[in-house]
Structure formats: C-alpha cells, structure tokens
MARVO-828938 format. One record per residue: y, z, x of N, C-alpha, C in turn. Coordinates in pm, whole numbers, padded with zeros to 5 digits, always signed. Each point is the difference from the previous one (the first is absolute). Example, Ala and Ser with C-alpha at 12.3 -4.5 7.8 and 13.67 -1.06 7.14 Angstrom:
BEGIN
-00569+00780+01319+00119+00000-00089+00120+00000+00090;+00105-00072-00035+00119+00006+00082+00109+00073-00077;
This chain:
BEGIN
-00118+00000+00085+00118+00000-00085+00124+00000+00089;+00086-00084-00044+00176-00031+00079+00074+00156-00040;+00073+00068+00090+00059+00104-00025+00161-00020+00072;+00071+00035-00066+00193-00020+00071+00009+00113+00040;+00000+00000+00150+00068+00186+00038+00123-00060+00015;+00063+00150+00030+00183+00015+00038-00008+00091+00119;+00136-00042+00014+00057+00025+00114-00097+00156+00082;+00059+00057-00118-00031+00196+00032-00141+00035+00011;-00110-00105-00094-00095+00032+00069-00077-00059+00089;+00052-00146-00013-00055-00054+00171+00073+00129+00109;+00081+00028-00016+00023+00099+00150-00046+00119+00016;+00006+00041-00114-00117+00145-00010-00143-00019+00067;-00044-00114-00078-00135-00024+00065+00044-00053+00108;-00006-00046+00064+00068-00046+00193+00001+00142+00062;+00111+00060-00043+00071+00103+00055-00058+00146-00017;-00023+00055-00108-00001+00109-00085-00093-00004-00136;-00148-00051+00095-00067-00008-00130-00050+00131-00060;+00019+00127+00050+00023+00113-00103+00060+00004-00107;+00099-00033-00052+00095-00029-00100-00020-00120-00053;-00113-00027-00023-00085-00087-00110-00038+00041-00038;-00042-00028-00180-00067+00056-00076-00168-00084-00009;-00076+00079-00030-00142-00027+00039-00019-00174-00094;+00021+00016-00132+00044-00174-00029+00078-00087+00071;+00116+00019+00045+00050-00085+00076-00063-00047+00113;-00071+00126+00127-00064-00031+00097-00126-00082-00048;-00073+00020-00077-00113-00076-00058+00050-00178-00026;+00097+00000-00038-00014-00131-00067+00123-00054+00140;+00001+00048+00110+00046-00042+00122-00128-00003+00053;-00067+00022+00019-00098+00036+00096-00149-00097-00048;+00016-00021-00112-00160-00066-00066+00032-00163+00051;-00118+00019+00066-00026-00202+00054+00022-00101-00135;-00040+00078-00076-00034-00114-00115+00177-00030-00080;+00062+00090+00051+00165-00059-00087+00063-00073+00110;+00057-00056-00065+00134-00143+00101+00122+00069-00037;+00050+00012+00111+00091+00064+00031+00157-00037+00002;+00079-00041-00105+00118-00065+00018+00114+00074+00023;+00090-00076+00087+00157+00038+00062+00102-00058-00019;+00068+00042-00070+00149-00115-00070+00047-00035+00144;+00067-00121+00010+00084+00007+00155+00139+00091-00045;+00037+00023-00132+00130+00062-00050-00046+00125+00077;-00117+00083+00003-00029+00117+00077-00018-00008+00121;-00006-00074+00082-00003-00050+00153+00149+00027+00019;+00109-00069-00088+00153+00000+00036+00030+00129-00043;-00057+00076-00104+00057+00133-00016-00043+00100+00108;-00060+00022+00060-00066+00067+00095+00063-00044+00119;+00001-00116+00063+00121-00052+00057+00147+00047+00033;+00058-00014-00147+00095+00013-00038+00043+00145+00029;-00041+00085-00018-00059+00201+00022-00004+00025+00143;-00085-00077+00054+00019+00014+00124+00100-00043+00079;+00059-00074-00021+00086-00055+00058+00174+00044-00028;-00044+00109-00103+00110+00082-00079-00005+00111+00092;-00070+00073+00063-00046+00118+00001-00073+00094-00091;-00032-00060-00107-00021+00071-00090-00168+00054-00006;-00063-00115+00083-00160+00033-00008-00016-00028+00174;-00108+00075-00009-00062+00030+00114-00148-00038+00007;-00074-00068+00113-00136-00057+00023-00046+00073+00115;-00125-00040-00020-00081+00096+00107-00019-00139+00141;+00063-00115-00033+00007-00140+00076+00074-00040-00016;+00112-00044+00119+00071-00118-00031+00035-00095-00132;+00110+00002-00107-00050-00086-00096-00075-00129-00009;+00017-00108+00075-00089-00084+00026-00139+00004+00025;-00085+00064+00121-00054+00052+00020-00096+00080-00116;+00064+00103-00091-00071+00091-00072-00015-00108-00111;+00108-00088-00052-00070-00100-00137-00111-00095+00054;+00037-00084+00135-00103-00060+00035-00173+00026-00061;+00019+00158+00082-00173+00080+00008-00031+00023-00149;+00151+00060-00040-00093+00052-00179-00030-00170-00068;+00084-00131+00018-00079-00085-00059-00120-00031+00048;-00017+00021+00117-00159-00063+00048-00106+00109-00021;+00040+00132+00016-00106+00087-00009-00014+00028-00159;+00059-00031-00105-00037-00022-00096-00038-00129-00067;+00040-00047+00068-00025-00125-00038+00085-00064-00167;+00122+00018+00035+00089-00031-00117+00016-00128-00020;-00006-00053-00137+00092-00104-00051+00108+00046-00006;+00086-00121+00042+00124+00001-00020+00067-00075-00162;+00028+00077-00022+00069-00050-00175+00135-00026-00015;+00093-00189+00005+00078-00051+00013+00118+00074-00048;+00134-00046-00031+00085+00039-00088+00015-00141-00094;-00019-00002-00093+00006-00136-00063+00105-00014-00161;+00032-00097-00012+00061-00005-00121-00009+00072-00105;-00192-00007-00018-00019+00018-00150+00000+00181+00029;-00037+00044+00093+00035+00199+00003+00152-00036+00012;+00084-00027+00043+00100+00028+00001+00051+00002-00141;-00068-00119-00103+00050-00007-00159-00073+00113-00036;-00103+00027+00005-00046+00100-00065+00116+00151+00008;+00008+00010+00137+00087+00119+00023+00116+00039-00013;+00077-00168-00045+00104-00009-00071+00008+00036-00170;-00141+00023-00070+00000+00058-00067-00039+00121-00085;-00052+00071+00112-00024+00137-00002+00111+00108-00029;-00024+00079-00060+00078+00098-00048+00033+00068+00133;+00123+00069-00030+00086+00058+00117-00056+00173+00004;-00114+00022+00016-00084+00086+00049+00050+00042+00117;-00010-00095+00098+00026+00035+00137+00123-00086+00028;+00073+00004+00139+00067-00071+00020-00014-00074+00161;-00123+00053+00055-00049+00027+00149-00038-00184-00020;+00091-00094+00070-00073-00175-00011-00142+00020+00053;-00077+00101+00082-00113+00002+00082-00098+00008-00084;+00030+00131-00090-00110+00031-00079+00003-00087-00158;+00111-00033-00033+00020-00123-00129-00130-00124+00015;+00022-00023+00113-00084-00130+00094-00153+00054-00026;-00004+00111+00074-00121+00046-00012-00037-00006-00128;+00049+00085-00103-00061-00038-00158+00015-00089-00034;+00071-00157+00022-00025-00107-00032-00123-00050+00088;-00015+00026+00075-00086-00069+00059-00146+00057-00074;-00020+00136+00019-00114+00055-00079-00034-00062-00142;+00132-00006-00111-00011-00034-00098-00076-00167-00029;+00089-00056+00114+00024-00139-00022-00170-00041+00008;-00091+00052+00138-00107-00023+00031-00140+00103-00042;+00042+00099-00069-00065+00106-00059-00064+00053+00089;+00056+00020+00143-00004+00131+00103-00040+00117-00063;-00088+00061+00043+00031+00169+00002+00116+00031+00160;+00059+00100-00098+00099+00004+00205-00048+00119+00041;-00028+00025+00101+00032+00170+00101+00112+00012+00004;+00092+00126-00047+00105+00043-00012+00007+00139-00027;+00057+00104+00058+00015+00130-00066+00150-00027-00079;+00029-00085-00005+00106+00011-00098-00017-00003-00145;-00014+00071-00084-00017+00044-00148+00113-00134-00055;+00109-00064+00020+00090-00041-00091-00086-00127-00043;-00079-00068+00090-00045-00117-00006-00110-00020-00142;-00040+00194-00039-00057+00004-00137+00084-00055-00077;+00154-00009-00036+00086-00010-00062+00033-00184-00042;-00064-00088+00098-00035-00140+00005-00121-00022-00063;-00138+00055-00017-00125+00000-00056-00015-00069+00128;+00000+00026+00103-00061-00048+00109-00122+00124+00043;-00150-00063-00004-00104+00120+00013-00005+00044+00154;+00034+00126+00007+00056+00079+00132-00154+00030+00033;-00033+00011+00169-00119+00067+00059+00074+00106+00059;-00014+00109-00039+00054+00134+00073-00067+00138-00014;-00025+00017-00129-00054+00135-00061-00138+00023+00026;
C-alpha cells in the first residue's frame, strides 16, 4: 500500500525515532508499503533548514539524499491538478506545506503519516494513533 509521510515524521524517524508512535513506525518500516514524498516536503525541510529553524543529524543535502534511498521514497510531483484541488479546500489550515499535503492525500487517496490531528479536519485518513 502507497502511504504520504510529512515532513515531521520523515525526521522523527531519521532522527528521533522514539517519538514515533508504534503505527506510524509500523507503516514506515513494513517492506510491503511504498513509501511517498511530496517534493513540496523536500523544499519545506529545506526551507527550515536553511531558516535556522530545523536542525539535522546530516548536512541538509546529505541527510535527504540517505532518507530517500534508505527508504526508498517516491517522490510525489507538485502538479496542477493538487494544486486545484488545494485551491479548494477549506481554510482549515493556512501552512501551503501541509494544504499540499492534504491535497495530495485526498487527490490520490494516500493514507499520510502525520502527527498532525488538523489533517482529520480535510477527511484525509491519518496513520498516527
């Protein structure tokens, strides 16, 4: 099964896989799910780092490199039709990172890894609990 993580828990698991919840680590960790990565979360993570705002246990280059290969991620475009979709989503959130993300989930019927609860608020089916 295709699963959309985000930002917070691709780095948890990288970084701080204590602060995963035993579903999340499971459905990171099982051979049998495909593993997808918005590139919008490549630039947000990026973007953090390059703010000061986030911190890696690698080099940013370097640390995305390994987590795409050692997980072996798809990469999931930014494309028109999520962008329409997310243009019409209710103003739940206002974060463009995570909008994307529930369009993208919605658009392709992702489950996402997320500890973020708002994304319940999209009917986007969250792996967390």
């Amino acid at each position: 099964m295709r699963h959309l993580i985000d930002a917070q828990a691709l780095i948890w698991y990288v970084d701080q896989d204590h602060l995963l919840t035993w579903s999340a680590r499971a459905a990171i960790s099982d051979p049998a799910n495909e593993l997808v990565l918005s590139v919008g979360t490549i630039w947000e993570i990026g973007i953090k780092v390059g703010l000061g705002k986030l911190s890696l246990s690698l080099p940013y280059r370097r640390w995305m490199d390994t987590a795409i290969a050692d997980l072996d991620l798809e990469l999931l475009p930014i494309t028109v039709e999520y962008a329409d979709v997310q243009a019409g989503l209710p103003g739940h959130h206002r974060d463009p990172f995570d909008r994307l993300l529930a369009a993208q989930a919605l658009k392709d019927g992702l489950p996402l890894i997320s500890a973020d609860a708002i994304f319940d608020q999209y009917g986007v089916r969250r792996i967390w609990m």
